[in-house]
C-alpha angles and dihedrals in degrees: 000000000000113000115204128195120208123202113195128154100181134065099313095244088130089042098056101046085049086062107039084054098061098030088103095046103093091196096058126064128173096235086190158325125235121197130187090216127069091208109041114140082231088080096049082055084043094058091047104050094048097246123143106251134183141176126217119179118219102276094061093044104051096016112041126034086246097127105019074062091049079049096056096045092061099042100211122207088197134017120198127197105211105183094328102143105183116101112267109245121250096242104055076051091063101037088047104034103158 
């Protein structure tokens, strides 16, 4: 099974064509989004599509180990992002470096 994590930050268009994609692959699952906005219509698609979704602020992105720890949770073999525009941090580079 390949787990994939989406950042978006936007309406979800890209998100939900990424899903609806792969929604027929049984050895692929979209573990999570993650999106920088709270209300970003991507969490709304998210909801409906029944795909796990969570929001971070900036702090907790580029300052705490918050979601380089939600990272590591998943264990993504792949993260997008899919329309996601803030500079990754060093150290999700580093803990995810292929």
């Amino acid at each position: 099974m390949k787990n994939i994590v989406l950042f978006a930050s936007g309406s979800g268009s890209n998100v939900e064509n990424i899903v609806q994609y792969f929604q027929d692959k049984p050895n692929v699952t979209i573990a999570n989004v993650l999106s920088n906005k709270r209300d970003a219509k991507v969490l709304e698609r998210c909801n409906r599509l029944n795909v796990s979704s969570l929001c971070f602020n900036k702090i907790a992105f580029q300052e705490t180990d918050c979601v380089l720890d939600i990272l590591k949770c998943t264990n993504p073999d792949l993260i997008v992002l899919a329309g996601f525009l803030w500079k990754i941090p060093e150290k999700i580079i580093t803990a995810f470096p292929n």
